[in-house]
N, C-alpha and C positions, 0 to 999 in steps of 0.2 A: 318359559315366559317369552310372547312375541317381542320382535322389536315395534317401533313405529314407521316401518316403510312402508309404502302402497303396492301393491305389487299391481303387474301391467295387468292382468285378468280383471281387475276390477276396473282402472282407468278406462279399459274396454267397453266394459259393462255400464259404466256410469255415461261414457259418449255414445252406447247403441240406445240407449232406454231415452237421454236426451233428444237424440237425434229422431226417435219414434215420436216422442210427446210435443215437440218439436212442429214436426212434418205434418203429424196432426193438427194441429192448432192450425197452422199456415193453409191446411186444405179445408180445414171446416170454417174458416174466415174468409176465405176467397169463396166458396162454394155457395155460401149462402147470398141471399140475393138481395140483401142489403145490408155489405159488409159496411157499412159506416156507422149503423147501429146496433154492430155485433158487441158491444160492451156496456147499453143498457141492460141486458137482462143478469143476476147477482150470479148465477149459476156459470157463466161467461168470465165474468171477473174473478171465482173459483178457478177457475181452469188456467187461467191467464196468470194466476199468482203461483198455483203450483208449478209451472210453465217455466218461470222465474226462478222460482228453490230449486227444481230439477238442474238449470242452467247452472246456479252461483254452487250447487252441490258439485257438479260436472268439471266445474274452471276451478276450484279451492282441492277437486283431491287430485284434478290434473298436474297444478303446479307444485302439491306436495310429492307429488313421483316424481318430477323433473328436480326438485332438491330447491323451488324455490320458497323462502319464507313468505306467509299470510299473513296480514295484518288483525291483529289480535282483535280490532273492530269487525273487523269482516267476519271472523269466526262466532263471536261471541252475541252477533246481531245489532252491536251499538251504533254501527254505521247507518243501519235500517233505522233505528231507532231517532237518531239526531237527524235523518233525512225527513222522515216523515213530521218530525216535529215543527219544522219550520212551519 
C-alpha cells in the first residue's frame, strides 16, 4: 500500500506541463492581432479554463509536497462553485 506523499518527479511534471500550457497561452494571446478579442471566440475560453485547472492542479499538489494543508473547498470544487454562484 502507498502512502499519500507527492513525490518531487511529479511536482516537476505538474510545473513543466504548466509552465508549457502556460507559455502557450501567453504567445497565442499576444500573437494574434487582436489580443483584446481573444475571448470572444468559445474555443478560446476552452483553452483559458483548462489553463486555470492546469494552474489550481499545479499549486494544490505543490503545496501537498511542501506538507502544507488544502482547504477542503479547493479540492472538492465548492470554492468554484460558491464563486461562480454569486
Amino acid at each position: 500500500m502507498l502512502d499519500d506523499c507527492v513525490l518531487l518527479w511529479y511536482v516537476l511534471y505538474k510545473v513543466l506541463v504548466t509552465l508549457y500550457f502556460w507559455g502557450s497561452l501567453i504567445y497565442t494571446w499576444a500573437d494574434t492581432n487582436s489580443g483584446s478579442k481573444y475571448l470572444i471566440y468559445m474555443t478560446n475560453w476552452g483553452i483559458c479554463l483548462i489553463n486555470f485547472t492546469i494552474l489550481l492542479e499545479a499549486v494544490i499538489v505543490t503545496l501537498l509536497y511542501f506538507g502544507l494543508t488544502v482547504s477542503e473547498k479547493l479540492m472538492t470544487g465548492e470554492f468554484c462553485n460558491s464563486f461562480f454562484s454569486l
